[in-house]
Each structure stands twice: as structure tokens, then as C-alpha cells.
Kinemage of the C-alpha trace (Angstrom):
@kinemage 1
@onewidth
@group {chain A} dominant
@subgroup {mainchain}
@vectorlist {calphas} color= white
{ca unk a 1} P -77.151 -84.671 -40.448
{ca unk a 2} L -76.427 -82.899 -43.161
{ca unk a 3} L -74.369 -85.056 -45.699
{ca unk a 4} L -73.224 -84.995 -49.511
{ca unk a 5} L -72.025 -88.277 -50.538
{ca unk a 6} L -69.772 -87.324 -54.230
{ca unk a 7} L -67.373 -90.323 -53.367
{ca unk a 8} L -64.043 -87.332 -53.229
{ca unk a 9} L -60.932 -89.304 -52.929
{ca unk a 10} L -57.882 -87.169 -51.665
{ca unk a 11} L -54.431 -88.706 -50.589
{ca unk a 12} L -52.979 -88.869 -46.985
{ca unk a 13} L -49.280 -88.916 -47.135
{ca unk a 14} L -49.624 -89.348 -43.077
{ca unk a 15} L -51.976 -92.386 -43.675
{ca unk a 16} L -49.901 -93.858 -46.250
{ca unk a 17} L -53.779 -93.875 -48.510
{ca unk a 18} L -56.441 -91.770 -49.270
{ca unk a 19} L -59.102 -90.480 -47.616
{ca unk a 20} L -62.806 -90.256 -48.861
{ca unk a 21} L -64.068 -87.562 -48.058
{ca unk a 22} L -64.771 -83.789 -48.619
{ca unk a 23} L -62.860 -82.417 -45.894
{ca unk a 24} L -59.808 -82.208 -48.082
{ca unk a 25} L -57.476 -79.093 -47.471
{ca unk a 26} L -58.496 -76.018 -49.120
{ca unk a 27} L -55.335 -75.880 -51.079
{ca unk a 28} L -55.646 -78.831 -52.785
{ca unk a 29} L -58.768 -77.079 -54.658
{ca unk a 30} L -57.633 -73.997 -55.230
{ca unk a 31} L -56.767 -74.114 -59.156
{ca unk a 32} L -57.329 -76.835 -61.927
{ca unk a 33} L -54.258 -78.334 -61.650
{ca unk a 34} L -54.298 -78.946 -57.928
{ca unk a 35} L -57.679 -80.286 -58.660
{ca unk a 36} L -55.960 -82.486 -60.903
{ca unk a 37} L -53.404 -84.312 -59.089
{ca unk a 38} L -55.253 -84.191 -55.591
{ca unk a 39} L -59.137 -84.971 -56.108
{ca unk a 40} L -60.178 -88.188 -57.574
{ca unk a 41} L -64.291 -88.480 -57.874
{ca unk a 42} L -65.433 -91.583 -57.744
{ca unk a 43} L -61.581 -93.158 -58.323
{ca unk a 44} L -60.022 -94.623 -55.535
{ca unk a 45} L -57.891 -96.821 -57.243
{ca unk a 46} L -56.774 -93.921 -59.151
{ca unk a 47} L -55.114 -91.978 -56.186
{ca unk a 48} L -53.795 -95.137 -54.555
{ca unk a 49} L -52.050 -95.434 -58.005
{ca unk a 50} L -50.733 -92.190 -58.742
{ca unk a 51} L -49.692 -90.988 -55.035
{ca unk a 52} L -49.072 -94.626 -53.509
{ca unk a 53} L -47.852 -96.449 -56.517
{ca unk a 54} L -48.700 -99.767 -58.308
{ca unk a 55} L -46.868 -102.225 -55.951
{ca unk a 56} L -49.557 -99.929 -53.316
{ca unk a 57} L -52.801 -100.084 -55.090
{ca unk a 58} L -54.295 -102.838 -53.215
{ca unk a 59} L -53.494 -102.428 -50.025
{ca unk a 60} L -54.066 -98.598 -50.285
{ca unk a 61} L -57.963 -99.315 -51.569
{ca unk a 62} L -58.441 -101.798 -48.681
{ca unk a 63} L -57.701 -99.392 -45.965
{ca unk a 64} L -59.020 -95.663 -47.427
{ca unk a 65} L -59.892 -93.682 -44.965
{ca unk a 66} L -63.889 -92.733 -44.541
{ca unk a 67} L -64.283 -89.204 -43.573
{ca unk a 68} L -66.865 -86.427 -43.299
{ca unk a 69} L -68.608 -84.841 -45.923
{ca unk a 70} L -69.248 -81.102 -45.842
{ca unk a 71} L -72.415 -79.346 -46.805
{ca unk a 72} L -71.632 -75.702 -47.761
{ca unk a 73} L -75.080 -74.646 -47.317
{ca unk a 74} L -75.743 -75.973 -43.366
{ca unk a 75} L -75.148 -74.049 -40.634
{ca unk a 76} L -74.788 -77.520 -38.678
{ca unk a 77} L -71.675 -78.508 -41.068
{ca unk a 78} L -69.209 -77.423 -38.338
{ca unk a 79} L -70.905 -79.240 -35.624
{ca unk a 80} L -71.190 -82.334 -37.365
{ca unk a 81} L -67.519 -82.530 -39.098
{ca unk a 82} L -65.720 -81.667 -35.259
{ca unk a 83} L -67.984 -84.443 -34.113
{ca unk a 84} L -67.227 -87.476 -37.383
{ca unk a 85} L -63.551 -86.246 -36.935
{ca unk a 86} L -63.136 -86.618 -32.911
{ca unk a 87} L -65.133 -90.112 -33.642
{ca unk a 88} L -61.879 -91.172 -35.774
{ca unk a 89} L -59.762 -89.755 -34.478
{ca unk a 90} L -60.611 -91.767 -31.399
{ca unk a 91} L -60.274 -95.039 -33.297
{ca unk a 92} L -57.047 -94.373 -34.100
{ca unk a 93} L -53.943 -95.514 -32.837
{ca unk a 94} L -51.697 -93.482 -30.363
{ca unk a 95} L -48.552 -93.741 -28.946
{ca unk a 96} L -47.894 -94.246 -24.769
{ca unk a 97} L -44.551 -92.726 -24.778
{ca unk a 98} L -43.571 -93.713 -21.007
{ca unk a 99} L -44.172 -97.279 -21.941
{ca unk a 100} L -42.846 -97.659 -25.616
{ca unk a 101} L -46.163 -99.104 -26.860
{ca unk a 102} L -48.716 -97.895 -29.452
{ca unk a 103} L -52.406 -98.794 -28.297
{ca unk a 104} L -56.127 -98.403 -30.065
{ca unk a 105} L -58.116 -98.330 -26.922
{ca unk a 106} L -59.708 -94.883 -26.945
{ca unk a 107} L -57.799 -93.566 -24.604
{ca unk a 108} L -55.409 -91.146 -25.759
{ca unk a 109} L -54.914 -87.819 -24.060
{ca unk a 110} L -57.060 -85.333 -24.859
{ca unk a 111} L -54.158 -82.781 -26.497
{ca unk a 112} L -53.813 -85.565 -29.118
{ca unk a 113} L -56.928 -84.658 -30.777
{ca unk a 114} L -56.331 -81.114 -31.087
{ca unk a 115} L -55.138 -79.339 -34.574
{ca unk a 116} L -51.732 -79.629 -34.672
{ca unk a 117} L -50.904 -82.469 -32.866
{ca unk a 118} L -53.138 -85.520 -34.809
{ca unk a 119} L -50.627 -85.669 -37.535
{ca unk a 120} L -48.151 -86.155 -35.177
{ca unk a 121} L -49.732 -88.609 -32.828
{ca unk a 122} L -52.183 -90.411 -34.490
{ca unk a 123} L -52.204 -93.260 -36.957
{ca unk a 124} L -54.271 -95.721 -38.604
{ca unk a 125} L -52.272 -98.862 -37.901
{ca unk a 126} L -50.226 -99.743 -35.124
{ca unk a 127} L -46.824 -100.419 -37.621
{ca unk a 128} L -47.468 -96.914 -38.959
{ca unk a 129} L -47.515 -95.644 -35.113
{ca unk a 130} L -44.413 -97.897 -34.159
{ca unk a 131} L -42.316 -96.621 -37.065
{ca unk a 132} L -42.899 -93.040 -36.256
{ca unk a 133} L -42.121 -93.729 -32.441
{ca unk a 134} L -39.236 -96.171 -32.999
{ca unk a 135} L -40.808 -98.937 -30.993
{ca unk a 136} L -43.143 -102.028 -30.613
């Protein structure tokens, strides 16, 4: 597959740490000063500190997110980021609504993985899931 490893560290507000990857929102590239507060090469520590705070640092480094790197020049980059992102996604942990529970067993409906609706229904850890849901 076609990968660039440059170590990119972005933050996740949704995560609650940042992700390493370059599959960052465009936005958060788009001028110098965006590049500034919102890409950290080869510093995770540095965007646990600045977006997640001192008291965060640690436990933001232990649980960054690894996600996709994106080769410009490959015409097999889309392929291979829709399948690394369906791959975490499915690790992930996902609310059963009709039960109250939050589970990591793979087997969230398929309409959670689409655009629009991971942010919502998707989390890394099961207290981040439970606190959005109001449950567990």
C-alpha cells in the first residue's frame, strides 16, 4: 500500500486525544496559523499539551489514535484510506440504544460507519460512549 509515515499529530476533540495521522481535515492546513495550532510533526506530547492540557498529557499520549496516511501521488490512496478507516472504525465502541449498553464487538450497524454519523456514534472507550449516551 501506498504509505507516508511523517509522524502528523492532529487533535480529536471527539476522542478526547490526537490522532496520528495524515488524514487530518483540510481546514486545519489551509494557512500558517492553522498549521500552527493543529499539526504537530513528530510531537505528540505537544498536542496532548496544548489542546488536552497538562493534567491530560499522559493519558492523551497513551491512547493517540493511529490512522491512515495519505499519498497524494497514488491513485490507490482512496481505496486504501476507506479501507484503514472502516478497519477502526470497526474497533470502536458503539452504542445499543434498545438496551442502554455500549459494546466493542464489531458489530455495529452498518449506518454507523457512514460520514456523518461516526462522530456521533462511535468512540474509543466505552466511558467516552456511556457519557455521550447517558448510560452504562
Amino acid at each position: 500500500y501506498p504509505t507516508i509515515y511523517n509522524h502528523t499529530f492532529y487533535p480529536n476533540m471527539h476522542a478526547g486525544t490526537c490522532t496520528n495521522g495524515t488524514d487530518y481535515p483540510g481546514w486545519m492546513a489551509q494557512d500558517r496559523d492553522f498549521i500552527r495550532l493543529y499539526l504537530y510533526k513528530n510531537d505528540p506530547e505537544g498536542c496532548c499539551k496544548y489542546w488536552f492540557g497538562d493534567y491530560g498529557v499522559e493519558s492523551c499520549v497513551n491512547n493517540i489514535i493511529q490512522s491512515t496516511y495519505i499519498d497524494d501521488s497514488s491513485t490507490d490512496t482512496l481505496n486504501v484510506t476507506a479501507v484503514n478507516k472502516t478497519e477502526e472504525y470497526l474497533g470502536m465502541w458503539y452504542p445499543v440504544i434498545f438496551r442502554k449498553i455500549c459494546r466493542n464487538d464489531r458489530g455495529m450497524p452498518s449506518w454507523m460507519l457512514v460520514p456523518g454519523y461516526v462522530e456521533w456514534y462511535l468512540f474509543n472507550t466505552r466511558d467516552q460512549c456511556c457519557a455521550a449516551f447517558g448510560f452504562c
